[in-house]
Structures are given as structure tokens and as C-alpha cells.
C-alpha angles and dihedrals in degrees: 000000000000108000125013119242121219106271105243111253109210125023136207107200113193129199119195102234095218086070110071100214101045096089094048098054090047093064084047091056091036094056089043084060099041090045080058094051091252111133099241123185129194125213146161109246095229089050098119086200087054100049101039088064086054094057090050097055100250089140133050085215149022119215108190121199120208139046129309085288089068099039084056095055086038083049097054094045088048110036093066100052093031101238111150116248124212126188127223103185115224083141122097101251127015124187081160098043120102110184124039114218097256100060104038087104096052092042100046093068090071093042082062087047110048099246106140154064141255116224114199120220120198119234136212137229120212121188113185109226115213119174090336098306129100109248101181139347122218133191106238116204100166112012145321108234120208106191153141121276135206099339119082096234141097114253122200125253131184125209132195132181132229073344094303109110116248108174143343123221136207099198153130083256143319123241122203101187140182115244083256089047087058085073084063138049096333083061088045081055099048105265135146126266114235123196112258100240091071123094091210126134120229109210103188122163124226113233096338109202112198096356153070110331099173123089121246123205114206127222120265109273096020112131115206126200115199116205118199116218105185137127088220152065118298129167134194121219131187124214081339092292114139112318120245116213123239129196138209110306095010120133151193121224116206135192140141119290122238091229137058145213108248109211116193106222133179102199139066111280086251081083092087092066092042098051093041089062093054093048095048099048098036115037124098092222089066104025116231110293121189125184081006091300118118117213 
């Protein structure tokens, strides 16, 4: 490192109570950092009391123990108050997470020293449009999901950048993700990866029928608006929590965030290409793929 960081002072550590081991290894972490004189608190991350110390800036940094799906709800509680995350992976796959849980004890040591980095991961707004007004806002980590709902059908959205159109899709959905979003559902649809220190936004479409198949990235600083044309049902979903339904004519505006994710991270930013290729050849979510087959 360069130049040292100032060590955090106080810790919330928090365990998703839906892992079983998560809690335990908390209180193992949490008695590592209090052997070493650092306050350290444990807490379930659906505990209301415990996160909401966190929103109001009682710690320096969040460790989050679990998989992605963790370090998204940790992410949503951090980003807004600016208060660093850090992953501890007890989860089964981890793109987010930064530490496995056979190495934590050997990696802390550097967290009380100084010695890291803070990477820094765009965010998205993402403002629902009904019948020209803006019905709720809400703060995007990973990715914003127009789709079809119940009905096994496409639906057809529109999408319009900066308010020109740009394409229309006939399509099981459309994604506009975050770079960190195109490790998601935008990979599981065939979209490209693109490396996490980029504020660009991802649009992909779902099992296009009849139109463009390809991905577009917009340029930094575009804002996109995607306007939904069906005669069915369609729903909107951001970072996979509970759908909200859209009607005919109902949109999502999208655009960067002004703030940012900050991700505590111990290696060169080279990490994230080193660790993609492990995740893509080795985990079971993906089978192992080699020269881009999968056996």
C-alpha cells in the first residue's frame, strides 16, 4: 500500500440469521478485534435496533457476514450514510465479498493497520413513473428489473435515453444494471461483465423475441427511462426485492447515484479479473466452463 488508511474504531459485524454459521463466526471475529482493543458489536442483520445504529453512524465499518445476497442488504443499510462494508463469505458464492472464511484471521490484521484500500461502486437511482408523476425512489446496488409478471409472456418496453428514444423490445424484461450489477442477473442473461470502477449503466434484455438481442452501456452520466407497453400484467424489481406492478404506459427512470458503495478491499485492483476467472470456472452455479464450454 501507498499510503496507510486510519484503522476504524468501532465495528458492527453483522451475521444473516438464515446461515447458520454466520452468527458464530461473528462473535469469533468480534472477539479477534476486541482481543486487539477495537469495539466490536454483533448483530443479526434483520435486527431493526442494530441497524438502525448503523444508519445513524454509530460505527466507522460494516463486516457482513454471508453470500452477494447479504452484502446487498449490508450495502443498502451503508451506502447512504457512508459508512465502509466489508464481506466475510460464509454464503455459497460471492462476486462482493472480499474475505473467505478461512483466511479472515490472517487478513484483519491489515484492516487495524491501515493497510487497504477503498473501492468505490456506483449506485443507481431509480424513480417509478405513473401518469406523469413520481410515485417512489428508490437507492439500486446491483440492478433495476423490468419484467413480466405472472403471466408467461414478453411484454414490450420502450427505452429512451437522456429522454430521446433509443429501442423498443419485445422481451421477457429489460435490466439496467450497475457494473457491479453485470456479476448478477444481467451475467445470468448473457451480458457482459464490466470491471467495478466504471459509472456506467448496462441495459440487457431478457429473452428478447424479434428485437435487439445485444447489450448497450451507456455512457457516464446517461439517464435512461424505460416505458412499459403491454396489455398485461409487468412488474419492476429492484436488486430482486418484492416486485412492484406497472401498468400500460408506467415507467422507471434510471440515473447514477450521487453517492457510492464503498467496499473495503485488500488487494490490487487487478483482484477483480483474477477472482472472476475462478468464479466462472469453478462454481457450481455456473458449472465449470472452460474456453467458454461448460461440461
Amino acid at each position: 500500500m501507498a499510503q496507510l488508511l486510519t484503522p476504524p474504531e468501532k465495528i458492527a459485524i453483522m451475521g444473516h440469521p438464515d446461515i447458520p454459521e454466520a452468527l458464530q463466526v461473528a462473535h469469533n471475529v468480534a472477539d479477534f478485534l476486541k482481543d486487539r482493543e477495537v469495539e466490536a458489536d454483533v448483530g443479526s442483520l434483520h435486527d431493526e435496533i442494530f441497524r438502525q445504529a448503523v444508519t445513524n453512524k454509530q460505527y466507522d465499518l460494516v463486516i457482513a457476514l454471508g453470500g452477494d445476497g447479504t452484502m446487498l442488504r449490508a450495502g443498502h443499510l451503508c451506502a447512504p450514510v457512508g459508512i465502509p462494508l466489508l464481506g466475510i463469505n460464509i454464503g455459497h458464492f460471492g462476486f462482493l465479498v472480499e474475505l473467505k472464511r478461512t483466511d479472515w484471521r490472517n487478513t484483519l490484521p491489515k484492516l487495524l493497520s491501515g493497510d487497504f484500500r477503498y473501492e468505490e461502486r456506483m449506485m443507481l437511482k431509480a424513480h417509478c413513473v405513473r401518469d406523469g408523476e413520481e410515485t417512489s425512489i428508490s437507492d439500486v446496488i446491483n440492478d433495476v428489473v423490468v419484467a413480466r409478471g405472472q403471466y408467461v409472456r414478453p411484454i414490450e418496453v420502450e427505452a429512451f435515453l437522456d429522454g430521446s428514444f433509443i429501442s423498443g423490445y419485445v422481451a421477457d424484461g429489460l435490466i439496467a444494471a450497475t457494473p457491479t450489477g453485470s456479476t448478477a442477473y444481467a451475467l445470468a442473461a448473457g451480458g457482459p461483465i464490466l470491471p467495478p470502477e466504471i459509472r456506467n449503466i448496462l441495459l440487457m434484455p431478457v429473452a428478447p423475441h424479434l428485437s435487439i438481442d445485444r447489450a448497450v452501456v451507456l455512457s457516464e452520466g446517461a439517464s435512461v427511462f424505460i416505458r412499459v407497453k403491454t396489455k398485461h400484467e409487468a412488474v419492476v424489481s429492484v436488486d430482486g426485492q418484492e416486485p412492484v406492478h406497472l401498468a400500460s404506459g408506467d415507467g422507471v427512470k434510471i440515473l447514477a447515484h450521487e453517492k457510492s458503495l464503498k467496499m473495503v478491499r485488500f488487494e490490487d485492483p487487478g483482484y477483480f479479473y483474477r477472482n472472476l476467472t475462478i468464479h466462472m470456472e469453478h462454481n457450481p452455479l455456473f458449472g465449470k466452463r472452460i474456453n467458454g464450454k461448460s461440461d
